[in-house]
C-alpha positions in Angstrom: 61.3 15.1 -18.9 60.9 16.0 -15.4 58.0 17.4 -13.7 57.8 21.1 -13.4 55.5 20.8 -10.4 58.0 18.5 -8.4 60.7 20.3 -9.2 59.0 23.7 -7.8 58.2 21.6 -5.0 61.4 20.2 -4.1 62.6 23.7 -4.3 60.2 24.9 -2.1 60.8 22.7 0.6 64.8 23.3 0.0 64.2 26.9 0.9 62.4 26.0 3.7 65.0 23.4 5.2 67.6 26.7 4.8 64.5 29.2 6.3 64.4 26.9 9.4 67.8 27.0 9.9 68.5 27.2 13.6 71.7 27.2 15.8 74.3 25.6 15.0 75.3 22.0 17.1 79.0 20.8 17.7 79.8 17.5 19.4 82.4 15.5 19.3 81.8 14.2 15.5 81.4 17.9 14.2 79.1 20.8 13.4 76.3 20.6 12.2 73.1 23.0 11.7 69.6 22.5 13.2 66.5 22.8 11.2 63.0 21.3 11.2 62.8 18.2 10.9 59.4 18.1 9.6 60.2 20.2 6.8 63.8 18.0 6.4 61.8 15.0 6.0 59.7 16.8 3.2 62.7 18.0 1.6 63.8 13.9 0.9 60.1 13.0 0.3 60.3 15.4 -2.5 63.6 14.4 -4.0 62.5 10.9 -3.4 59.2 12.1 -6.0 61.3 14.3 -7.9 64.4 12.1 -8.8 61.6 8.4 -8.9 64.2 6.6 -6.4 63.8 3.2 -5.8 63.4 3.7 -1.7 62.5 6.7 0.6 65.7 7.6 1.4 67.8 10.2 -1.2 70.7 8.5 -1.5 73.7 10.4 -3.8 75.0 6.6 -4.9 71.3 6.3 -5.8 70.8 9.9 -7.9 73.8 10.9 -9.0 73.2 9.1 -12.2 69.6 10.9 -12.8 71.2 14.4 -11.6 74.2 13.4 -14.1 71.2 12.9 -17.0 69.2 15.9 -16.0 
């Protein structure tokens, strides 16, 4: 069963990485969109809690199994 609290957590700090949205950035590999990288970094740490990976990095190879099971 998984953790109400993480989940609401990892929610939270989902919203947040979308909140802190900035500009976007092109270069020669793309677009991508800014946002806080403090609050990125607490988005993983709270999958990472969430989803009990083996590392600190989310990984999808790594969770799409658990997400798969959920």
């Amino acid at each position: 069963m998984m953790d109400k609290e993480k989940l609401k957590h990892a929610l939270r700090m989902a919203v947040l990485v979308c909140e802190y949205r900035g500009e976007d950035i092109c270069t020669q590999d793309g677009y991508f969109a800014a946002t806080d990288m403090q609050v990125i970094i607490a988005l993983e740490e709270a999958l990472c809690d969430l989803l009990d990976t083996k590392s600190d990095d989310v990984s999808m190879l790594e969770v799409q199994g658990i997400i798969n099971n959920i």
